[in-house]
C-alpha positions in Angstrom: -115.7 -68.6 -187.5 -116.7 -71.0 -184.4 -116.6 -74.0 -183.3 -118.3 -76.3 -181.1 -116.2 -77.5 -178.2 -116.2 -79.5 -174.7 -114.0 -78.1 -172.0 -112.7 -79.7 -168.8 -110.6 -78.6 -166.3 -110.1 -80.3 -163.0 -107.2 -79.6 -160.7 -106.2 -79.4 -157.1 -105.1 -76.1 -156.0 -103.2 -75.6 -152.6 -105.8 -75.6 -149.5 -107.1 -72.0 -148.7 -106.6 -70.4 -151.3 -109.1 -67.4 -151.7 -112.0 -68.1 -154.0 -110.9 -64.5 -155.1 -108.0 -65.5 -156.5 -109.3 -68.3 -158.4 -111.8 -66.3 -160.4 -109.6 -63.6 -160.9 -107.1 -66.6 -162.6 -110.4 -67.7 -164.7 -110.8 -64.4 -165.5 -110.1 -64.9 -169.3 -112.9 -67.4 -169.7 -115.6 -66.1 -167.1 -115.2 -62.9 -169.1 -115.7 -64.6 -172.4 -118.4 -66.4 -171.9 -120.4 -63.6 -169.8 -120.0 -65.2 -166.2 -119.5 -62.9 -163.7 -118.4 -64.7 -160.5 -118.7 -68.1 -161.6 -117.4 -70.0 -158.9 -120.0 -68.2 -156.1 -123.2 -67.1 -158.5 -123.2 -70.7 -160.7 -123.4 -69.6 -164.5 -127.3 -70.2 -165.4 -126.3 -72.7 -167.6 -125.0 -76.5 -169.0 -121.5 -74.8 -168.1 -120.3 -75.4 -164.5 -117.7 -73.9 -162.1 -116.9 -75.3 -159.1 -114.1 -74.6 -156.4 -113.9 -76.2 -152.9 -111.0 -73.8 -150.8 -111.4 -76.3 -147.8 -109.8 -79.1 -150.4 -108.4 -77.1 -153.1 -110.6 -78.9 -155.5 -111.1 -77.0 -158.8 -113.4 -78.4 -161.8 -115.0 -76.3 -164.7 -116.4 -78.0 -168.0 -118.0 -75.5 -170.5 -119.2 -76.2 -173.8 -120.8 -75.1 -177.3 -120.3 -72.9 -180.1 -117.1 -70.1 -179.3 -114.7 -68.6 -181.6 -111.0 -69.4 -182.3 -109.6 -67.3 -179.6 -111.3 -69.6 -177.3 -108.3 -72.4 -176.9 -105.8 -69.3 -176.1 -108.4 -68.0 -173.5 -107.9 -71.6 -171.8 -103.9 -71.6 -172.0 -104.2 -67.8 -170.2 -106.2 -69.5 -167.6 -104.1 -72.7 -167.2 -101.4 -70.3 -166.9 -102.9 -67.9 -164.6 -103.8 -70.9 -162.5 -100.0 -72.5 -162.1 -99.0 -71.0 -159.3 -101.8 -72.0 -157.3 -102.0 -75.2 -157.8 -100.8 -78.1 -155.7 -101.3 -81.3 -157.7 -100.9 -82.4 -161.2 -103.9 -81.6 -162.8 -105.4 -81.4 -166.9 -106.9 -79.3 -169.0 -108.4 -80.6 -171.7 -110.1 -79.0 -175.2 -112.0 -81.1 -177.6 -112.8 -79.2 -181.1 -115.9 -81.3 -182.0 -115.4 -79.7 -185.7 -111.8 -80.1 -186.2 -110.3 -82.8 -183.9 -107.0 -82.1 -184.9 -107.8 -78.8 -183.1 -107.8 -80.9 -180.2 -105.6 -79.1 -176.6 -104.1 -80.9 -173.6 -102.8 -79.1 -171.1 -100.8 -80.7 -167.8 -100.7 -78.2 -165.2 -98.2 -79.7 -162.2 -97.0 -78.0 -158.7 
């Protein structure tokens, strides 16, 4: 059973690091949602991935209809992204269908 959800991430990652690295940490989601190298190819879609390496910038916001494994395929990321990033950042998962549902996720340096 799905849901329909809004997703945004934005955090600052250290300076340089590899755009490699950062989809390989979004991994879990780009493979979810059929995106193969989101951050360099764009998605096709209202979904958006966006890294900056010269600032460290990272923002991705996806939403729709996904299943219930979809809030643990954001923790995986938040947690593959940790160690690469720099400043405090959010994650944040709204469950337009049960907003009790609803994620937070503070991801600091």
């Amino acid at each position: 059973m799905g849901y329909s959800h809004a997703m945004h991430m934005q955090l600052k990652l250290r300076p340089g690091t590899p755009v490699e690295k950062v989809e390989e940490a979004l991994k879990p989601l780009t493979d979810y949602l059929g995106y193969a190298d989101a951050l360099t190819s764009g998605t096709g879609t209202d979904d958006q991935f966006s890294y900056d390496p010269k600032t460290g910038k990272l923002e991705v916001r996806t939403s729709g209809e996904v299943d219930d494994s979809y809030s643990d395929l954001v923790k995986q990321a938040g947690e593959n992204l940790g160690p690469l990033v720099e400043e405090v950042g959010e994650i944040t998962l709204h469950d337009y269908d049960s907003p009790d549902r609803d994620f937070f996720m503070d991801l600091d340096a």
